[in-house]
N, C-alpha and C positions, 0 to 999 in steps of 0.2 A: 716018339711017344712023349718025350719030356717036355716038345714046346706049345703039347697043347693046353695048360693051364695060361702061358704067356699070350698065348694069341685069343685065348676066352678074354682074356683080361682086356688085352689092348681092344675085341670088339666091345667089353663094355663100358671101355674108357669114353669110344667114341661116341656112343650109344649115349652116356652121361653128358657129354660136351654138347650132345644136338638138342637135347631134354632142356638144359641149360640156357642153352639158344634162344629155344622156340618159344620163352615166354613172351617176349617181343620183339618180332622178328621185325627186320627193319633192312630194305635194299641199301646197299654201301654206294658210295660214289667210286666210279673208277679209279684204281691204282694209274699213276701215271707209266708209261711202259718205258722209258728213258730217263736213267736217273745218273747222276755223277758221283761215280764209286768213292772218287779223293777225296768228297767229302762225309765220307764213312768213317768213324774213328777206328774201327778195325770190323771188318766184313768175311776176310777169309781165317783160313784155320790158322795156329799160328803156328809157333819154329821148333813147337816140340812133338816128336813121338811120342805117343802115350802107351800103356799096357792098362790091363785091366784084371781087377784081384776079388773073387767072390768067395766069402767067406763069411763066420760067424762072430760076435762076439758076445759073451755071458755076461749076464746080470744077476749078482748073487741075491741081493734084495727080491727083485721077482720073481727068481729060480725060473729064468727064461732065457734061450739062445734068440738073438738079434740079427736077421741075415742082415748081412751091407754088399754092397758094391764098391770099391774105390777103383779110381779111377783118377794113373799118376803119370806124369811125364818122366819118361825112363831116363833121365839123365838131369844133373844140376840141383837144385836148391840151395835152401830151404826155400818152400813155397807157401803161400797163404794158404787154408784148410777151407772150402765151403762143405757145408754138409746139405743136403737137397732133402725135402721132403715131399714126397707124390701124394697125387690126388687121390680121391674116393677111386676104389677100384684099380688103381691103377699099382707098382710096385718099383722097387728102387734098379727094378732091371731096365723100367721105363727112359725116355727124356733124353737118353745118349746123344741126339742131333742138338739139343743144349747144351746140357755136362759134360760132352767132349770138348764141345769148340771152347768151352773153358779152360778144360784142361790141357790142352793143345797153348794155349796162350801163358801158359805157369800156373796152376792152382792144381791142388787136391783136392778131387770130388769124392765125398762120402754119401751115399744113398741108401738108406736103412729103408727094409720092408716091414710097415706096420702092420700088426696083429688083421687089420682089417681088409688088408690086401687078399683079391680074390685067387688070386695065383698062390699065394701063400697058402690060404685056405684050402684049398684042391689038393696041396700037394700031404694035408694035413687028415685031408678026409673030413675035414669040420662042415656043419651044415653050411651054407651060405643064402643069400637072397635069391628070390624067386626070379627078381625080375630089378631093373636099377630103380625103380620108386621107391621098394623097400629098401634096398642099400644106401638111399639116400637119407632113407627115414632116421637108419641107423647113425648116419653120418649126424644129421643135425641133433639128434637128442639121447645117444649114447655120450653120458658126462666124461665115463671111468675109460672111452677109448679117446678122450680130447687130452685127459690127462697121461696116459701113457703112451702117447705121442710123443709128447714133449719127454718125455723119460727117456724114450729114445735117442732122443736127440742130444739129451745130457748124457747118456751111455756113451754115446760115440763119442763126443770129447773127451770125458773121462776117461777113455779108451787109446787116445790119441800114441801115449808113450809103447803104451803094452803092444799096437799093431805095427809099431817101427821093432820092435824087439824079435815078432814072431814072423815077420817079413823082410828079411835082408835088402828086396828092392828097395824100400820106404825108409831105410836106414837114413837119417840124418836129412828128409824131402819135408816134414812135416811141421810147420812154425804151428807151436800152439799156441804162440802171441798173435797169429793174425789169422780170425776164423769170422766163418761169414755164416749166416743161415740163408737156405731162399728157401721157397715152396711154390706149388701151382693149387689154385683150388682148396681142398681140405689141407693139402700142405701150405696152402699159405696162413690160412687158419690158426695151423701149427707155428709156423712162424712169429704170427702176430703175439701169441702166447710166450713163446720163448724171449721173444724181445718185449716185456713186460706190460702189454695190454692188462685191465683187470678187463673180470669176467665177472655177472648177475649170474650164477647157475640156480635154476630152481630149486626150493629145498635147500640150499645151501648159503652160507655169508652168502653177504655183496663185496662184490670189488676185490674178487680173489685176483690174485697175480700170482705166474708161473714163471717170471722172466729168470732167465741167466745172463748173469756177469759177461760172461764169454765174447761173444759174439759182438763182435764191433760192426756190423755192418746189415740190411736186412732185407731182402728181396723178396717183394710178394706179388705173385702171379694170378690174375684174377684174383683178388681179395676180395674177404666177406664186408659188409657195412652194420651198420646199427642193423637192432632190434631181429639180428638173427643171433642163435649160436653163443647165445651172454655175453652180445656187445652191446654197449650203449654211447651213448653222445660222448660218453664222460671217459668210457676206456682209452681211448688212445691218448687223452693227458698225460699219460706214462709211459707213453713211447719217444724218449726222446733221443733213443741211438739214428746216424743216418740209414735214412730208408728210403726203398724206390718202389714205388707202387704203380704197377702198370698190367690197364687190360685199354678196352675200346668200345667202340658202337654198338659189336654186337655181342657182346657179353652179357647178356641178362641176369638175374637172380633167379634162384629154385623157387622162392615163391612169390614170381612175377615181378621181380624190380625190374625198374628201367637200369640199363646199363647205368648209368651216371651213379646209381646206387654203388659203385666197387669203387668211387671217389673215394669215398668217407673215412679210409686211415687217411691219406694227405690230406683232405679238410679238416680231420679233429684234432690231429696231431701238432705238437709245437714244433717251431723251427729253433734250431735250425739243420740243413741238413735233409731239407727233407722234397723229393720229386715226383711228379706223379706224371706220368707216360700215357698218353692216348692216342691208342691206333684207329684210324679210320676203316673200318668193313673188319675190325680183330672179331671172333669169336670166339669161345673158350677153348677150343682146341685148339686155337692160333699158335699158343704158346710154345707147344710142346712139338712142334715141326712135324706132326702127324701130315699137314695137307703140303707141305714146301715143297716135296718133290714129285714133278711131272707126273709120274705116273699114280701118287694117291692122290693126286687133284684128278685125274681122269676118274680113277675108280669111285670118289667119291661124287660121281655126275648123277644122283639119283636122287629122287624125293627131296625129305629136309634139307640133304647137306650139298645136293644140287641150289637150293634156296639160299643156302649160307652163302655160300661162295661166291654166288653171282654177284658178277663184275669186280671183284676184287682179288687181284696176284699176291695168293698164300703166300709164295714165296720170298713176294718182296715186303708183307706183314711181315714176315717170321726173320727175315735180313734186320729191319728195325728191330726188336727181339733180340738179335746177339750184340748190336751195334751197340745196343742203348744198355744192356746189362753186361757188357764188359767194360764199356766205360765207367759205370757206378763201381763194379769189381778194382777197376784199377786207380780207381780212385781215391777209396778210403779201406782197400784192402795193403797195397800196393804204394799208396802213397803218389801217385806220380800227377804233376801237376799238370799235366798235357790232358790229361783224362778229365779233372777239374774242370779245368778252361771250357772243355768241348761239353760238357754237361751244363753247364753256365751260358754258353751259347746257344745260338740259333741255327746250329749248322746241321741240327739233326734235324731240324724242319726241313732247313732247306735242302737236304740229303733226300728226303722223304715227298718232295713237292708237296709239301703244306697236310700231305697225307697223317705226320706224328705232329703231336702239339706238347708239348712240355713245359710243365707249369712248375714252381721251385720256391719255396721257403724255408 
């Protein structure tokens, strides 16, 4: 009975990601079928066991409980902290085939379920949207759910000490010196926010900024570009932590951009420090490993998402995917100069058969 708010969610996750798609749709060129794994900077899981801890925590100011997920390698630290923020529709139970392989590798995953999560919403009995248009409507021009986003996300660091005290696993695993933000979609949105974008909101100043101090590092999955959502040419002048921005071809915009439109934090932003990841035949749900295994690339052989996928190996999209954001992670999370180097190089091209291009300032 309980999983069916999670499985409404994940059909309207996908549902949202084909919507996404189809403003222009555009045939991919084929994945090559033979690729050389050595030059993968890390591809498979890594050398830790994980557990996984779902739970709440309180916010006195909003007199509101915050579910989270973390998501910890049961042995060793201190580890660097990312906290993940999900898409329209989607919830921080999402994404595991990403935020594990993280966590598997040394890091703490925290994934906070925002107020606009459908799965949340169900379990809440709150009305919800009809259909994903209007959830999308809500997405772009609900101000008061862009800003309590980001509250959450400040929640959960400020929360960092209090979840090692009430958690014996998490005792002494959690560096509150080295914390990361990512997001997919409306979480990268969130993202761009938290790592100090201003924002035009209508009716309100220009050039609001919501960033936090925190977060040293900044991964955005599918990002938004100008002239949606109160960005403009000028907001990412203030983004000047390292960030990794990465979608592809077929990643369109909600109201018809050409994919190249999810450039625009690496184009407006200053260097240094900063990458931007293009995958050849990615669509918006490339990210999130929905199509990587066998058998949801079969199920998904129908209509639009039969259309997405043609000629292009999900799996080895969403390989690029862990390759290329745990290299950024261990990079300026981490420190480690072997992650550097291969970020700087050309080896994720030639990893990818010319399939990723990676551009860098």
């Amino acid at each position: 009975m309980r999983r069916r708010p999670i499985v409404h969610a994940a059909i309207t996750i996908l549902v949202l990601g084909l919507l996404f798609a189809a403003a222009h749709l555009r045939r991919a060129r084929s994945q090559p079928a033979m690729r050389d794994n050595s030059l993968a900077y890390q591809l498979a899981d890594g050398p830790y066991a994980t557990e996984t801890i779902d739970t709440t925590i309180h916010d006195l100011q909003r007199k509101k409980d915050l579910p989270i997920r973390v998501i910890a390698p049961k042995s060793g630290g201190p580890f660097p902290v990312i906290v993940f923020s999900h898409g329209a529709g989607g919830s921080g139970k999402n994404y595991f085939a990403l935020t594990g392989f993280w966590a598997s590798h040394g890091y703490i995953l925290i994934q906070p379920t925002h107020n606009d999560s459908l799965a949340l919403r169900h379990e809440k009995g709150e009305e919800q949207p009809a259909n994903a248009r209007e959830l999308i409507e809500e997405y772009r021009f609900n101000y008061e759910d862009w800003i309590n986003r980001v509250r959450d996300l400040t929640l959960v660091m400020d929360s960092l000490s209090d979840l090692q005290r009430r958690f014996p696993e998490l005792k002494g695993k959690l560096d509150r010196d080295r914390i990361g933000v990512g997001g997919h979609s409306y979480g990268a949105f969130t993202t761009q926010m938290i790592g100090g974008v201003t924002l035009d909101i209508p009716g309100q100043a220009k050039r609001q900024n919501f960033g936090d101090p925190r977060p040293r590092a900044l991964l955005l999955l599918s990002a938004q570009g100008k002239n949606q959502n109160g960005l403009t040419e000028t907001s990412w002048q203030t983004l000047t932590r390292p960030t990794m921005t990465m979608s592809g071809t077929k990643d369109s915009g909600l109201m018809g951009q050409l994919a190249n439109w999810r450039k625009d934090p690496f184009t407006y932003a200053p260097p240094p420090d900063k990458y931007l990841v293009w995958i050849d035949g990615a669509f918006h749900m490339s990210f999130t490993g929905a199509l990587a295994e066998p058998q949801a690339a079969q199920g998904s052989r129908r209509g639009l998402a039969a259309q997405l996928t043609q000629g292009t190996d999900q799996k080895a999209v969403f390989d690029y995917v862990k390759v290329a954001s745990i290299a950024f992670w261990d990079a300026y999370l981490k420190h480690e100069p072997k992650a550097k180097d291969y970020l700087q190089s050309d080896t994720l091209v030639r990893y990818s058969n010319k399939a990723v291009s990676v551009d860098r300032k």
